[in-house]
C-alpha positions as YAML, in Angstrom:
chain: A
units: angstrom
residues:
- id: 1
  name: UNK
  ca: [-3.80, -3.66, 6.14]
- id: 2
  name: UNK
  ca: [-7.24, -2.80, 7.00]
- id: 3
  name: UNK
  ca: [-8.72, -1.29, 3.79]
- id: 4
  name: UNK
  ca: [-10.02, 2.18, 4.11]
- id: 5
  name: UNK
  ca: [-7.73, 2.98, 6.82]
- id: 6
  name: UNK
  ca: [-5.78, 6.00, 7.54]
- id: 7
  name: UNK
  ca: [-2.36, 4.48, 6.75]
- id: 8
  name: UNK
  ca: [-3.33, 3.08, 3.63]
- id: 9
  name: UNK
  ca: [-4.95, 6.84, 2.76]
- id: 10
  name: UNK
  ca: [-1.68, 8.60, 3.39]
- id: 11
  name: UNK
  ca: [0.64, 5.90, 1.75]
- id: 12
  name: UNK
  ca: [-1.37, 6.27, -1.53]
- id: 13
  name: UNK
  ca: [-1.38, 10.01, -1.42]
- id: 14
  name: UNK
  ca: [2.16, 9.61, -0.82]
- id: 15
  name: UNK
  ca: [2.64, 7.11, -4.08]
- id: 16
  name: UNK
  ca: [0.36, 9.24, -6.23]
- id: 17
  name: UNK
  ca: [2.48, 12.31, -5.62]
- id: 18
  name: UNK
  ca: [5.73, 10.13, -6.67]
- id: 19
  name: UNK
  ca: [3.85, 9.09, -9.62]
- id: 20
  name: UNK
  ca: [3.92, 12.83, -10.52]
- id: 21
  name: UNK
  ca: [7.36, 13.13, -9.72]
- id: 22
  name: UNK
  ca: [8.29, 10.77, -11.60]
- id: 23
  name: UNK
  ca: [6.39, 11.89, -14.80]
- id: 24
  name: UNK
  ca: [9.00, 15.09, -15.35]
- id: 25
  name: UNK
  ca: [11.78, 13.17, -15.96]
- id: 26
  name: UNK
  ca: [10.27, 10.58, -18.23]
- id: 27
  name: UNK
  ca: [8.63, 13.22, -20.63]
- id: 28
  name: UNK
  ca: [12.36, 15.15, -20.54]
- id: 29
  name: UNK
  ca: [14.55, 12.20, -20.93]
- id: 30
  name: UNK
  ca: [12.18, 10.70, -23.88]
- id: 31
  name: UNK
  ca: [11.45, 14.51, -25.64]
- id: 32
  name: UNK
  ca: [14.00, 16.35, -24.82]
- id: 33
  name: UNK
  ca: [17.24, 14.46, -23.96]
- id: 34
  name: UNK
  ca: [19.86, 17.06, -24.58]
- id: 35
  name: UNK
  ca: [18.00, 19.86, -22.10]
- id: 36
  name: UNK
  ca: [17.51, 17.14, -19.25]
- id: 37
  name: UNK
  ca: [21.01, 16.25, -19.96]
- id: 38
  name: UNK
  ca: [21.79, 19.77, -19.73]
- id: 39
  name: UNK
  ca: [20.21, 20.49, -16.11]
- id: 40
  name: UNK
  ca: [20.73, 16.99, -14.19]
- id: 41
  name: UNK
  ca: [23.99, 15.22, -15.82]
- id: 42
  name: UNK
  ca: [26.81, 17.98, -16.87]
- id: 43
  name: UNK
  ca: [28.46, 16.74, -19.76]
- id: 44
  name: UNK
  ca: [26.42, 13.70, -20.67]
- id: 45
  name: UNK
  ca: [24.77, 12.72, -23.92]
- id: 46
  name: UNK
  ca: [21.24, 12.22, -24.78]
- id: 47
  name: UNK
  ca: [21.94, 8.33, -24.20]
- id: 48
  name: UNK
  ca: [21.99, 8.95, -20.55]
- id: 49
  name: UNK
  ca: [18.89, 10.85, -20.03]
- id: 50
  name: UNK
  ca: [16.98, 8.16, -21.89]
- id: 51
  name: UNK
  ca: [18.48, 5.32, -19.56]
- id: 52
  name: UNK
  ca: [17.87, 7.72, -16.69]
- id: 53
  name: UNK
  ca: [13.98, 7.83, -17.77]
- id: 54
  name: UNK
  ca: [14.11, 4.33, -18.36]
- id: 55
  name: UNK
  ca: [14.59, 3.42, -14.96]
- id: 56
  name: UNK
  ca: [12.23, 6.58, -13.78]
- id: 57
  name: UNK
  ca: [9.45, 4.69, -16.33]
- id: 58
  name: UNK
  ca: [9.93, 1.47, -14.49]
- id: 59
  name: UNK
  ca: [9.75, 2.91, -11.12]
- id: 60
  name: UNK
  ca: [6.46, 4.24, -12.38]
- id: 61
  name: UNK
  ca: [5.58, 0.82, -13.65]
- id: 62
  name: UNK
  ca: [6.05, -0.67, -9.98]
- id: 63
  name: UNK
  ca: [4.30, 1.89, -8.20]
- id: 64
  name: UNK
  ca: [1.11, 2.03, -10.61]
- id: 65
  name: UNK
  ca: [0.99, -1.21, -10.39]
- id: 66
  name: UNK
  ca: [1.17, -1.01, -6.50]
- id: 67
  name: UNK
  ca: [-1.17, 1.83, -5.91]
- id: 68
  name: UNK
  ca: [-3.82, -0.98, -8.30]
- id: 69
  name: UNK
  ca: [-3.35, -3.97, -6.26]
- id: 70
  name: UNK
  ca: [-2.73, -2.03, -2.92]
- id: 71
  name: UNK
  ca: [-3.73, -5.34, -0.64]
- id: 72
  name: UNK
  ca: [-0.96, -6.97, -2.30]
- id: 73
  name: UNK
  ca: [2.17, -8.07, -0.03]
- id: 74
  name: UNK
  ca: [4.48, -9.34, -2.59]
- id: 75
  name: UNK
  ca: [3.74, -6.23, -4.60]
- id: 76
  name: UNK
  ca: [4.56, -4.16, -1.63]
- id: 77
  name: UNK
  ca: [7.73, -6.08, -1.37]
- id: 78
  name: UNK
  ca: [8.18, -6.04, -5.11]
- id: 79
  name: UNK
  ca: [7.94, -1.70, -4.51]
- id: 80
  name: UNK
  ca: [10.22, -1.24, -1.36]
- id: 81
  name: UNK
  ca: [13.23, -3.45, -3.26]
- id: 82
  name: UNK
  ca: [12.89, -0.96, -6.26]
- id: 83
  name: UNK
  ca: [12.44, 1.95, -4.00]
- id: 84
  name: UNK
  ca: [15.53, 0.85, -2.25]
- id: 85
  name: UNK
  ca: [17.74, 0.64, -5.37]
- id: 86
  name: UNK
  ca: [16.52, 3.35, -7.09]
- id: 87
  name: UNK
  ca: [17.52, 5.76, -3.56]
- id: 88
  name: UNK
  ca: [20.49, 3.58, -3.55]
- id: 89
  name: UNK
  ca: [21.39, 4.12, -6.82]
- id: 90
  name: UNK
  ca: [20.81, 8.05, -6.94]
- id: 91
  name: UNK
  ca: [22.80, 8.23, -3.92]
- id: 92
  name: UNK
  ca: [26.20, 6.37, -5.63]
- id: 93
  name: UNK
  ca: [25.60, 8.34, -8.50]
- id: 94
  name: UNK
  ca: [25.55, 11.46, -6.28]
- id: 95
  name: UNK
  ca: [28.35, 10.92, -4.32]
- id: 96
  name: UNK
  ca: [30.70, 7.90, -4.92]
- id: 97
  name: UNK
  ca: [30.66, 8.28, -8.73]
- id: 98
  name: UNK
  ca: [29.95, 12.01, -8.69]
- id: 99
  name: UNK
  ca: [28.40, 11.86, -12.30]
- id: 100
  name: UNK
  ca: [25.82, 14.10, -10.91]
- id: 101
  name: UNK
  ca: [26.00, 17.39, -9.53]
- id: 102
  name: UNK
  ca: [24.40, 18.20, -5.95]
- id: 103
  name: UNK
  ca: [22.29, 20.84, -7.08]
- id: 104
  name: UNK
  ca: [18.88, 21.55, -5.91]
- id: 105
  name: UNK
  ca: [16.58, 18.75, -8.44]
- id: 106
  name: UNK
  ca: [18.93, 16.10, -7.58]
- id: 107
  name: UNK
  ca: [18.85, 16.35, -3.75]
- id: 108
  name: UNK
  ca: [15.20, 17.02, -4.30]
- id: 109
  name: UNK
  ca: [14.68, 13.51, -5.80]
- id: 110
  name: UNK
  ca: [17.65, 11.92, -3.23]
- id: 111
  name: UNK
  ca: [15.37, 13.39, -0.51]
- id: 112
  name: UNK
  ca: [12.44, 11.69, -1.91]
- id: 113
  name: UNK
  ca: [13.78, 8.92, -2.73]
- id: 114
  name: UNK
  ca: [14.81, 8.51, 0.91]
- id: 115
  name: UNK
  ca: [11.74, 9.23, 2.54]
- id: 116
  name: UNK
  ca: [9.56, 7.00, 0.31]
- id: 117
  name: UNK
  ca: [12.05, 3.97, 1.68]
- id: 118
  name: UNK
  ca: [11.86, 5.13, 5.12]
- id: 119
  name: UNK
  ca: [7.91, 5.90, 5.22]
- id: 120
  name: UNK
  ca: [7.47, 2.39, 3.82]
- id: 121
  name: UNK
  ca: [9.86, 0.51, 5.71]
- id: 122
  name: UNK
  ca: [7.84, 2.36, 9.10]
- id: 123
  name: UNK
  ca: [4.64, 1.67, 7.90]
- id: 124
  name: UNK
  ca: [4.88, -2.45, 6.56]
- id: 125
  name: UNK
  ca: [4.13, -3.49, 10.59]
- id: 126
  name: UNK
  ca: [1.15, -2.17, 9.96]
- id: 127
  name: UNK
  ca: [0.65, -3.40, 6.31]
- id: 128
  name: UNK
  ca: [1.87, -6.90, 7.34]
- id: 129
  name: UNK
  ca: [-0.06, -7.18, 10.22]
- id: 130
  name: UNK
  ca: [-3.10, -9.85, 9.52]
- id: 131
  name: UNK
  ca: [-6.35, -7.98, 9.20]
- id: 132
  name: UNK
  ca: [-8.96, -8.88, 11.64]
- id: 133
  name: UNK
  ca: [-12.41, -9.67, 11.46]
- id: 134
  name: UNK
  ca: [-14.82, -7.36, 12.42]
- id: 135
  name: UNK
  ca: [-16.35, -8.52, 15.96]
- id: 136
  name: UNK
  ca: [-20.03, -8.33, 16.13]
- id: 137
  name: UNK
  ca: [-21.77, -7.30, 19.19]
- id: 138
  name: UNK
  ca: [-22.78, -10.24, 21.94]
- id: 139
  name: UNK
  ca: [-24.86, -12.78, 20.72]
- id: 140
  name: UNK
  ca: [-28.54, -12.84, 23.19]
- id: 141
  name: UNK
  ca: [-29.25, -16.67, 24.42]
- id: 142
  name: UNK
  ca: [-32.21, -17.46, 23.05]
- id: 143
  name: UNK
  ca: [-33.99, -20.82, 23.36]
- id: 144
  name: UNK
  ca: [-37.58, -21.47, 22.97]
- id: 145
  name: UNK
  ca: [-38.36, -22.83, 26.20]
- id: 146
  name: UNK
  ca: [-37.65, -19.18, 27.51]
- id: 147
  name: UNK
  ca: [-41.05, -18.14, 25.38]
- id: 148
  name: UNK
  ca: [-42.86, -20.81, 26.53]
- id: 149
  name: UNK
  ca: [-45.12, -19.47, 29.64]
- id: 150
  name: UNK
  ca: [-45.74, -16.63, 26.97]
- id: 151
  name: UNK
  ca: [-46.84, -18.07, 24.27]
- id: 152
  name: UNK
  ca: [-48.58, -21.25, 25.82]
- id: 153
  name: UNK
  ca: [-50.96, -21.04, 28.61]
- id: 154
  name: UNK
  ca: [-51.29, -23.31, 31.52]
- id: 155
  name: UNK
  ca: [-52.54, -26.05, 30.34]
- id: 156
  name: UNK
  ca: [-50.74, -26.01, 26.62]
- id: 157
  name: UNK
  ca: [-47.72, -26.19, 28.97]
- id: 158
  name: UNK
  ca: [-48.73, -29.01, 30.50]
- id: 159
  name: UNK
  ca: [-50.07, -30.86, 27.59]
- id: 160
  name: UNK
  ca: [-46.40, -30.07, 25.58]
- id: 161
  name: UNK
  ca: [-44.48, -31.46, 28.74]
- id: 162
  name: UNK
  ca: [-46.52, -34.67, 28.72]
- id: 163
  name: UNK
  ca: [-46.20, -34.85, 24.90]
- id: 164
  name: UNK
  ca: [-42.24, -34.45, 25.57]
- id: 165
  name: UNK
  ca: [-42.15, -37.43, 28.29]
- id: 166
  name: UNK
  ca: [-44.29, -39.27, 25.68]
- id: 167
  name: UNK
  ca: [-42.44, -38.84, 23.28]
- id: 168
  name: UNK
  ca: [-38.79, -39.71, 24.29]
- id: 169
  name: UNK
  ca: [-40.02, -42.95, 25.58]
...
């Protein structure tokens, strides 16, 4: 991806408001356990919320680590797979296990969780595309003989064609 581009602007506005995101859970699940427990998982113990913001604190490893080596493919690779599972992972809970209620903070992060794999699975044409060198403008033909009858007079020219002949023989 071209660096400084529009893209890449929006995709790491986009990461660093995930990396917020991500931050509530992780400070609930580690410092309060029971009142995370309370509001996301009905019925589960503190264990839960601290595997729950184990897996948020490794999503945040992968995407600070992206957002730092941004030109990175595998890393972007590395972040999608993770984004993937995580979404993947909500959803199951959310529906097939039904461990989770569907209130508003866990569609919230299901919603997210979504769009961050669909907004990078539209945008890696454009991140795996090869980047391009910048053209420069048309190179002017410029050969010395073309200055000659301006920087020689008459006879210099003369005298410089004989010393050519002369000289090649």
């Amino acid at each position: 991806m071209a660096s400084g581009s529009t893209v890449e602007k929006y995709l790491k506005g986009w990461t660093a408001f995930n990396i917020l995101q991500l931050l509530g859970p992780i400070f609930l699940g580690y410092g309060k356990p029971a009142t995370l427990a309370e509001q996301i998982l009905p019925g589960a113990a503190a264990i839960h919320m601290r595997s729950h913001a184990y897996a948020a604190a490794l999503m945040l490893i992968v995407k600070l680590a992206m957002l730092c080596c941004f030109s990175s493919r595998p890393m972007h690779v590395v972040h999608l797979l993770a984004s993937l599972v995580s979404a993947c992972s909500l959803s199951a809970e959310l529906f097939i296990y039904k461990v989770m209620p569907l209130n508003t903070s866990n569609m919230f992060n299901l919603g997210l969780a979504v769009i961050n794999v669909l907004l990078w699975s539209v945008c890696w044409t454009s991140m795996c595309m090869p980047e391009e060198p910048e053209r420069k403008g048309p190179r002017r033909l410029f050969a010395k003989h073309y200055m000659e009858g301006n920087t020689f007079g008459v006879e210099d020219i003369e005298n410089e064609k004989r010393r050519r002949k002369d000289k090649n023989m």
